[in-house]
Each structure stands twice: as C-alpha cells, then as structure tokens.
Phi, psi and omega in degrees: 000104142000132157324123150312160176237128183286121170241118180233126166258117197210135132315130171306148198247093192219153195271115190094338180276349189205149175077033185318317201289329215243002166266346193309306182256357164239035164096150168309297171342266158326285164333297203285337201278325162301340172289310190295354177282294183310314157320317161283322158309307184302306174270359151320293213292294213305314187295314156346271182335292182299327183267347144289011176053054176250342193202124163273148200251161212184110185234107170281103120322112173265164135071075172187130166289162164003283218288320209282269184327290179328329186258001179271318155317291205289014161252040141245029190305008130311326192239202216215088215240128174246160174249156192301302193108200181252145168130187216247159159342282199293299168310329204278309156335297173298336209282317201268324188271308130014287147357247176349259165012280184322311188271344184235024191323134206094001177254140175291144182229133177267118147230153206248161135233214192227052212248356200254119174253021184234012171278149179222173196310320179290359175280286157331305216281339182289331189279310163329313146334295228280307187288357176248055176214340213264175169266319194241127167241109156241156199217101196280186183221163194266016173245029183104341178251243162220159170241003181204187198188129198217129183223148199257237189204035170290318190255158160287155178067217224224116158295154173269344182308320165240056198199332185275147139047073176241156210250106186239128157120345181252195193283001190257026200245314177305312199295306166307297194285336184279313172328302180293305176308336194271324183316296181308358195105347206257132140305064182330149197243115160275148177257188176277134156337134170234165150244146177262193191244128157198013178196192228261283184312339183274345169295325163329312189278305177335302183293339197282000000 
C-alpha cells in the first residue's frame, strides 16, 4: 500500500475565530488558547508519523490568510498547509481528499480534526491498518459525530456520499454516514469511540 495522506482540518487558532460553542461560555480568549493546545497536540502526533515516512501530512486551515499559512509552513516542513477554501463542511472535506489524491494518487486519505487531546499515534497506525482490507474507517465520537473519516485508495476522486447534504454539527452524522456507506455496499470498519473538545462540558475528563 502506497502511503497515506494525513488531512488535519483545523481552524486558526485566534480569539473569535475559532471554538465558536465553547467561547459562548468561556470567553474569545480562553476558548482560542484551548484551540491552540489541542492544535499542537495533534500535529505533535501527525509530524512525529510524517518524519518516520508513515504518512504524508496535509494541514487545511480555515480563517488565516497566505502570509499566515506561510510562515506555519515554514516550521513545519513535513507538511503540506493549505487554506480550507469555501463552502459548507462536507464540501470543504471533499475538497481536501480531492486534494490529496491529485498529489498521491492511490493513497488512502485520513482526515482529523483538532478536538482530540487523548489522540495518539497508535490510533493512526490502527486506521492506516484498518484501510488496507477496509473501503471506509470510522472513528465515532460519543456526542454523534466522528473524530475521524478513513477512505482507502482503490477509487480515484471522491465519493459524494459522504460529505453532500450530512446533517453536520448534531448527534446524527456518524448514524448517517454508517447508513449511507452500507446503502453504497460498503461496511465501515470502526475504531474506538472518543470524545471530542467542541462545548463547555467536554472539558471535564481533560481537565480531571
């Protein structure tokens, strides 16, 4: 199997721009600076993965201009930091796979985001297993969504199925997307259930 490409989608981590439910009750601040911790964890684990040449990595940045990215490049020379673009979740997602593809055709592609602060290396290398018998890996989260979305790297382009008109952001997205995959034929392969950082309440185990 071809390398995978690690896709971590993340917001910049700036006061307002990000962590919108959890700035409601603890402020713009507090909220960007819990983005930026959870963001380093996360590309801690993925860069680790990339400079043992397990994975290529690819970080989609939503609300940071060029000069912004550029200089996030340049301490990062594993990866590959891109802006997210326009469009709704589910478009910007495909977008990103879409992406990949094009520079790694034939590589299965993972995408992340940056809510998990218990991911750990051995989570990757289970889904990067997991795709090369599985078509679909998902790795639900306990408030209804995923923390991770695994596509492996038999078809060219993008399916649509799991990224058009998904009810994103409730408890219904992981339930949908297992729904829609088994309709196409396909059996998802699951990890373990996580929780993510996305509200108030979600701070509790972290914090403990």
């Amino acid at each position: 199997m071809t390398l995978p490409v690690l896709v971590v989608m993340t917001r910049w981590p700036a006061s307002g721009r990000c962590k919108r439910r959890l700035a409601h009750a603890l402020g713009a601040s507090p909220a960007a600076r819990i983005q930026s911790r959870l963001i380093a964890h996360t590309l801690t684990v993925a860069r680790n993965m990339a400079a043992q040449q397990r994975l290529h990595l690819h970080i989609a940045v939503s609300g940071a201009g060029p000069r912004a990215r550029q200089r996030w490049l340049a301490s990062m020379p594993e990866a590959r930091v891109i802006g997210q673009g326009n469009g709704d979740l589910g478009n910007r997602m495909r977008r990103e796979v879409l992406r990949a593809r094009t520079l790694h055709p034939g590589s299965p592609v993972i995408l992340i985001g940056t809510d998990l602060p218990n991911l750990e290396e051995r989570d990757l290398t289970q889904a990067i297993e997991a795709l090369k018998t599985a078509a679909v890996v998902l790795g639900p989260s306990q408030d209804g969504g995923y923390w991770l979305l695994g596509l492996n790297g038999s078809a060219s382009g993008a399916p649509r199925w799991p990224f058009h008109s998904m009810p994103w952001g409730t408890e219904r997205v992981c339930r949908v997307t297992r729904e829609r995959a088994r309709l196409h034929g396909v059996e998802p392969v699951e990890l373990m259930e996580r929780n993510d950082i996305d509200q108030l309440n979600d701070l509790t185990a972290w914090l403990e």
